[in-house]
Structure formats: C-alpha cells, structure tokens
Biopython code that builds the backbone (N, CA, C, O; Angstrom):
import numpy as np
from Bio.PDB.StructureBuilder import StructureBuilder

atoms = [
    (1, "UNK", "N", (99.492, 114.640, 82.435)),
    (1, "UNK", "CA", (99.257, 114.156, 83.785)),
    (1, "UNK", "C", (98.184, 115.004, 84.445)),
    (1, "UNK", "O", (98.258, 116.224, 84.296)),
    (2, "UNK", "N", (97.289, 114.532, 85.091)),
    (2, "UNK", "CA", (96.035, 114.931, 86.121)),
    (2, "UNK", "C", (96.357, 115.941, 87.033)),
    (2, "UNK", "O", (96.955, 115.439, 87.985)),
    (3, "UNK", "N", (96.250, 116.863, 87.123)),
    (3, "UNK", "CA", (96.545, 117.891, 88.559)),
    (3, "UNK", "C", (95.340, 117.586, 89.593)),
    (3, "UNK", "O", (94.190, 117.956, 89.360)),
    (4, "UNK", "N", (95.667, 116.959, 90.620)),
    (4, "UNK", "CA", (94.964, 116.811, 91.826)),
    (4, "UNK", "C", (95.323, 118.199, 92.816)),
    (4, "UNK", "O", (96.448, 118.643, 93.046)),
    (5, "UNK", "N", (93.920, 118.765, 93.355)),
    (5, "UNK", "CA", (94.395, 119.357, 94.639)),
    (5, "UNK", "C", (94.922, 119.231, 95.773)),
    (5, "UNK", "O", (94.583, 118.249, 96.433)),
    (6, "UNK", "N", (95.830, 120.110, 96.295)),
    (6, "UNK", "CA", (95.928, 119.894, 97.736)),
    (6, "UNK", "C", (95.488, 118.650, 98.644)),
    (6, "UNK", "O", (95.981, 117.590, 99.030)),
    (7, "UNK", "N", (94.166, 119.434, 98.786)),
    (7, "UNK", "CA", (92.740, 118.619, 99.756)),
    (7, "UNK", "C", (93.060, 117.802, 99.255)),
    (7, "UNK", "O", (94.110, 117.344, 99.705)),
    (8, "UNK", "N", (92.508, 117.121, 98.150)),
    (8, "UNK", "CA", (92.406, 115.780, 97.447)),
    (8, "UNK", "C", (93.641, 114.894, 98.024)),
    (8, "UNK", "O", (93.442, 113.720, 98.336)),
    (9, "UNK", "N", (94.427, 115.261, 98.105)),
    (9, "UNK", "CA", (95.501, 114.430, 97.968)),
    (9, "UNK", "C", (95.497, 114.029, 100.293)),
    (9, "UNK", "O", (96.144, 113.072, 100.718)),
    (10, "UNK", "N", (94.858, 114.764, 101.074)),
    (10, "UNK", "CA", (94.764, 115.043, 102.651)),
    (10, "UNK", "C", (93.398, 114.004, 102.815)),
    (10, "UNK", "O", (93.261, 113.244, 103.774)),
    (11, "UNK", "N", (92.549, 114.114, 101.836)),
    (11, "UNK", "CA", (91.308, 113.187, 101.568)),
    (11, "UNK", "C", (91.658, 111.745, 101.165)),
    (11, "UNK", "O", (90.903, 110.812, 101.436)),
    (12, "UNK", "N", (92.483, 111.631, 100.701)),
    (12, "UNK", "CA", (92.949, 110.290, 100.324)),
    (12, "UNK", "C", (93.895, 109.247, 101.139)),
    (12, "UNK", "O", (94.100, 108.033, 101.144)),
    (13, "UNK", "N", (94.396, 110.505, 101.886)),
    (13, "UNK", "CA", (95.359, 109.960, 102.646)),
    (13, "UNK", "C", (94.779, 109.825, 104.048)),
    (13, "UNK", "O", (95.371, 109.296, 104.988)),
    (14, "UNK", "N", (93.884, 110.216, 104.081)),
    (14, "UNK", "CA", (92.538, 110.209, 105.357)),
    (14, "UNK", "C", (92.309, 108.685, 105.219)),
    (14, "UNK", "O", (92.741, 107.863, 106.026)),
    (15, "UNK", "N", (91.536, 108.372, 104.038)),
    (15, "UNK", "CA", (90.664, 107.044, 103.305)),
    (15, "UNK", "C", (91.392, 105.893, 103.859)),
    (15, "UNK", "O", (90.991, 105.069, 104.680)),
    (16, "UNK", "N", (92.839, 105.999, 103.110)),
    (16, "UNK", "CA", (93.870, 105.098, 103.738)),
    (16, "UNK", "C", (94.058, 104.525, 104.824)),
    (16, "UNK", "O", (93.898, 103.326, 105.054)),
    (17, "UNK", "N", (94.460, 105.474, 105.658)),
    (17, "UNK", "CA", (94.535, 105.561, 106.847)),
    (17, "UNK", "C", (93.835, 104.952, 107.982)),
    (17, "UNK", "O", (94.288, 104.338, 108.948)),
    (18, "UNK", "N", (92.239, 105.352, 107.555)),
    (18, "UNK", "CA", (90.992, 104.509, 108.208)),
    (18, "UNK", "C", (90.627, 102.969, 107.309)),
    (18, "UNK", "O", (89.882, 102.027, 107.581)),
    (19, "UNK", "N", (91.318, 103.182, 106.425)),
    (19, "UNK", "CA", (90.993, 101.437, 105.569)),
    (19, "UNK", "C", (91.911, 100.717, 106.407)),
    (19, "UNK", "O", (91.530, 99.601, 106.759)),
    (20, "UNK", "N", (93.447, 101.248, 106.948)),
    (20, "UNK", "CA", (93.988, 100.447, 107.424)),
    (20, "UNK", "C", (93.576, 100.354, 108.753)),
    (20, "UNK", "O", (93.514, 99.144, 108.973)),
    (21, "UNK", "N", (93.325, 100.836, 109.550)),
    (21, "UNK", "CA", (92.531, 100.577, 111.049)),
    (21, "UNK", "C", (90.819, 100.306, 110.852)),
    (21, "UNK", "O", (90.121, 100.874, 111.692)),
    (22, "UNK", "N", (90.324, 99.736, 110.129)),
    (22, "UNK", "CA", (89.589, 98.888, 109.484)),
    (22, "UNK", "C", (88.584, 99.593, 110.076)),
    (22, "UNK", "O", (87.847, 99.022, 110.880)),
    (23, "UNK", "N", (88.401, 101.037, 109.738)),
    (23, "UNK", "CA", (87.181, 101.871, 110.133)),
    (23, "UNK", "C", (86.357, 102.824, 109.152)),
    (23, "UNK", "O", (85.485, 103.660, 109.390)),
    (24, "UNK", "N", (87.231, 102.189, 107.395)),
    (24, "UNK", "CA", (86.560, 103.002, 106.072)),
    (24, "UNK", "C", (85.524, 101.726, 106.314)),
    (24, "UNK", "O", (85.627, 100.551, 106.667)),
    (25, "UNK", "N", (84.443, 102.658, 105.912)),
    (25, "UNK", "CA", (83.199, 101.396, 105.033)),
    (25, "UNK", "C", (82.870, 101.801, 103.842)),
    (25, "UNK", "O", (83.696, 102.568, 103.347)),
    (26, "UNK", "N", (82.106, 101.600, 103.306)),
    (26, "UNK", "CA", (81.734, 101.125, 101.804)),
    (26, "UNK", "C", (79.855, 102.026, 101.908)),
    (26, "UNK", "O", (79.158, 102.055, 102.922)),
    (27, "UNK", "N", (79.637, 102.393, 101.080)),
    (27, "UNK", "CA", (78.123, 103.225, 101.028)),
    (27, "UNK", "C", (77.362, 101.814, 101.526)),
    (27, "UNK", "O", (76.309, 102.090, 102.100)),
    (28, "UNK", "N", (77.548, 100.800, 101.474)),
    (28, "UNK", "CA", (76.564, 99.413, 101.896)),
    (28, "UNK", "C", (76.388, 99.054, 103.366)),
    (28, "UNK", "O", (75.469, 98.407, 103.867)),
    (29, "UNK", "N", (77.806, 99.784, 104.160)),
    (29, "UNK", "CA", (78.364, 99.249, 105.799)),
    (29, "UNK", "C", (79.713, 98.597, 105.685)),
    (29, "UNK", "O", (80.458, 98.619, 106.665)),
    (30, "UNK", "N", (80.151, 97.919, 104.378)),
    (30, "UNK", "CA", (80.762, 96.889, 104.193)),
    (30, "UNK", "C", (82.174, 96.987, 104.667)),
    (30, "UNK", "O", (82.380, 98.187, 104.482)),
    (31, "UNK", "N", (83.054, 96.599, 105.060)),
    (31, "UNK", "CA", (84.267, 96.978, 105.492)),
    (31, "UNK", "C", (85.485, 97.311, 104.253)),
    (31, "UNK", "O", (85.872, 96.284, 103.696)),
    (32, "UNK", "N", (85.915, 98.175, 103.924)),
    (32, "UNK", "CA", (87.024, 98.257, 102.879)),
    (32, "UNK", "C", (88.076, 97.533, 103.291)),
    (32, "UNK", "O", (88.564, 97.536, 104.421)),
    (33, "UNK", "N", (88.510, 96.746, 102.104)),
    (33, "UNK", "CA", (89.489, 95.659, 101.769)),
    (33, "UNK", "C", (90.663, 96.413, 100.614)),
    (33, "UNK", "O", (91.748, 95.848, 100.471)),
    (34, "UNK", "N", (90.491, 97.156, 100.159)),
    (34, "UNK", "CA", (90.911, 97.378, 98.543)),
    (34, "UNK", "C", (91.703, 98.811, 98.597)),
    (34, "UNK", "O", (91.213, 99.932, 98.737)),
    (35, "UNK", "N", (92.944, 98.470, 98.459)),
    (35, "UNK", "CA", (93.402, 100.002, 98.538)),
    (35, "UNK", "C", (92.777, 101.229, 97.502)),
    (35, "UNK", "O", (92.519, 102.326, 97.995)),
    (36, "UNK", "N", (92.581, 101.010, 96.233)),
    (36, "UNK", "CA", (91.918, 100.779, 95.124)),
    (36, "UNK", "C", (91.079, 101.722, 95.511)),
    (36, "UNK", "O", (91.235, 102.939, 95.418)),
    (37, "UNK", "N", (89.806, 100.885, 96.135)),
    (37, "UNK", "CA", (88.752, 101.194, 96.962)),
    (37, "UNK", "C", (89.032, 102.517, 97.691)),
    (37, "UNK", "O", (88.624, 103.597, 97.263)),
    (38, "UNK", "N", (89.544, 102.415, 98.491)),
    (38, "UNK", "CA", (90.184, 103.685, 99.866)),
    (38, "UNK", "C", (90.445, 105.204, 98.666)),
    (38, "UNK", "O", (90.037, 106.365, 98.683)),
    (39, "UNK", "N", (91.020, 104.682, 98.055)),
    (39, "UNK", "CA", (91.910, 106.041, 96.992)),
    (39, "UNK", "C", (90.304, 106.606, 96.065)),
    (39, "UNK", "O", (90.147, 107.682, 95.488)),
    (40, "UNK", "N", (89.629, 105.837, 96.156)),
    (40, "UNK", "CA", (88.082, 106.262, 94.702)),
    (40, "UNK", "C", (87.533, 106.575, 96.261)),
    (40, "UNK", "O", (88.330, 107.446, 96.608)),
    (41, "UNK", "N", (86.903, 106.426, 97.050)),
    (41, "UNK", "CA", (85.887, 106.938, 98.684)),
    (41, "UNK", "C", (86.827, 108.275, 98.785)),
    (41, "UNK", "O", (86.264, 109.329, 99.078)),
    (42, "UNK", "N", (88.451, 108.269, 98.518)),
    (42, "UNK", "CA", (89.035, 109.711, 99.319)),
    (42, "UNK", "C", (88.724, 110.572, 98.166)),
    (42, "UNK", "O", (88.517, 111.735, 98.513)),
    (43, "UNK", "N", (88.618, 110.335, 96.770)),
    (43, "UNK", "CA", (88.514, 111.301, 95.660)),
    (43, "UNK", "C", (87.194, 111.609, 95.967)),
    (43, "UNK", "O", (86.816, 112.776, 96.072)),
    (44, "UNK", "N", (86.453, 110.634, 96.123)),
    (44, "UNK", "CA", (85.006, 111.184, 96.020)),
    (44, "UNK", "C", (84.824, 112.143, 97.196)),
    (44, "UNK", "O", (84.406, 113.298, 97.110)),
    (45, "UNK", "N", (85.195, 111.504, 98.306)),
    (45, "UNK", "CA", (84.869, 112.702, 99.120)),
    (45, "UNK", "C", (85.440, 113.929, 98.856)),
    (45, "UNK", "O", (84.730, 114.911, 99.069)),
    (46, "UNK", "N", (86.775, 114.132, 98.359)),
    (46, "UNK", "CA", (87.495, 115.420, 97.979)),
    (46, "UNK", "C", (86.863, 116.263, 96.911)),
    (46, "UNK", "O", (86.888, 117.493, 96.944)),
    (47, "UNK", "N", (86.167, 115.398, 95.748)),
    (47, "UNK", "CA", (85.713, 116.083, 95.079)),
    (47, "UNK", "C", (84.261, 116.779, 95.494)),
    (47, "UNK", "O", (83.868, 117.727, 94.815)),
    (48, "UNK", "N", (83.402, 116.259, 96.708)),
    (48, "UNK", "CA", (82.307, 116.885, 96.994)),
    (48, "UNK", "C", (82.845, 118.059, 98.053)),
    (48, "UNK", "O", (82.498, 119.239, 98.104)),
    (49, "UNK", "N", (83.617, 117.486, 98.714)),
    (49, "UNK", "CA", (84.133, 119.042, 99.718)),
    (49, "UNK", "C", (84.531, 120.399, 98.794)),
    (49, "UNK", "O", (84.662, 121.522, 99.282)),
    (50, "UNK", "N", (84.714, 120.041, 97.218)),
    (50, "UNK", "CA", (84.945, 121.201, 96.330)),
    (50, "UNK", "C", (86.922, 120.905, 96.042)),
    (50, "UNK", "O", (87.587, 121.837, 95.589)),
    (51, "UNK", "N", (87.388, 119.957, 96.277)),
    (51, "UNK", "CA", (88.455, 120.237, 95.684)),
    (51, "UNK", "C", (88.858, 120.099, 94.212)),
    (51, "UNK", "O", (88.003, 119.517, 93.544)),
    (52, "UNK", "N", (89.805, 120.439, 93.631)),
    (52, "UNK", "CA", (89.936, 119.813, 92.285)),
    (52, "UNK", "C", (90.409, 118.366, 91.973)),
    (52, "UNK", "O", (91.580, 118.004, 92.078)),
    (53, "UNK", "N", (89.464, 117.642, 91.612)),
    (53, "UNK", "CA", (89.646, 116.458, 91.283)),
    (53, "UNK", "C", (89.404, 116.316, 89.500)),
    (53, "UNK", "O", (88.441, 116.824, 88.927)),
    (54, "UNK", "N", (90.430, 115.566, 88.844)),
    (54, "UNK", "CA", (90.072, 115.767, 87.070)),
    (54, "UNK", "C", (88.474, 114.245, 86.887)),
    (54, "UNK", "O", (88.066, 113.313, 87.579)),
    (55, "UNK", "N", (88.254, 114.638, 86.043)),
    (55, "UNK", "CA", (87.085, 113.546, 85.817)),
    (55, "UNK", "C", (87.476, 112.302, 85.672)),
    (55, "UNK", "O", (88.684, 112.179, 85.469)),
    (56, "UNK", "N", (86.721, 111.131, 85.718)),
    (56, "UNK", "CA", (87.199, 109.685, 85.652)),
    (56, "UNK", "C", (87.068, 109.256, 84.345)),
    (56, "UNK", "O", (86.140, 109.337, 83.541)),
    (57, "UNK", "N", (88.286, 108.739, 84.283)),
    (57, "UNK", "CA", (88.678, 108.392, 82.352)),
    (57, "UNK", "C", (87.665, 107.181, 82.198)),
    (57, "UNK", "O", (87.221, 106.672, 83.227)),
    (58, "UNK", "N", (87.323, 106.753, 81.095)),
    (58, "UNK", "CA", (86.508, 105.814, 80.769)),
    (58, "UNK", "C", (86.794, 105.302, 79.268)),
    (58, "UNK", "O", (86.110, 104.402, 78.781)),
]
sb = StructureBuilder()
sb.init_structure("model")
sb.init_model(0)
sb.init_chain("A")
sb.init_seg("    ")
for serial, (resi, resn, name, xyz) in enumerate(atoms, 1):
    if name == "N":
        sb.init_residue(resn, " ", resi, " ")
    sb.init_atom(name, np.array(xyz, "f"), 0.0, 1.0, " ", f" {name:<3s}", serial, name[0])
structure = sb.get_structure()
C-alpha cells in the first residue's frame, strides 16, 4: 500500500471541498465535475508544495 503524507491527504481534502462548492477549476477554467478529478488537482498540488506523494502507476 502507498504511504501518502500528512499534507497530501489536507490537499485533497481542500480539492474536494472546493469541487463541491463549485469553485475547483481545471488548468483550462473549466469547472470540476469528477471526484476523480478533485483527488489527482489535490495530489498534484500536494506533491508540488513538497509533500510525499508515491508516483502514478501506469
């Protein structure tokens, strides 16, 4: 199993939060629809603020 940081996990739950008061957007403007969506914008941001985030499986 993945060990997420702290942050990461305060970043995600940020994402959420503003997807549901329909104030996440999308790098385009676009409005987030996709919980999906909300959870990959909160990693990404967590992982540039420096938290530990594991790499994306492929």
């Amino acid at each position: 199993m993945a060990k997420y940081a702290k942050k990461a996990g305060e970043k995600v739950g940020e994402a959420i939060h503003e997807m549901k008061e329909g104030q996440l957007k999308t790098g385009t403007g676009r409005k987030v629809t996709s919980k999906k969506q909300a959870i990959a914008i909160g990693l990404s941001q967590a992982k540039k603020a420096g938290a530990k985030v594991p790499k994306k499986k492929s």
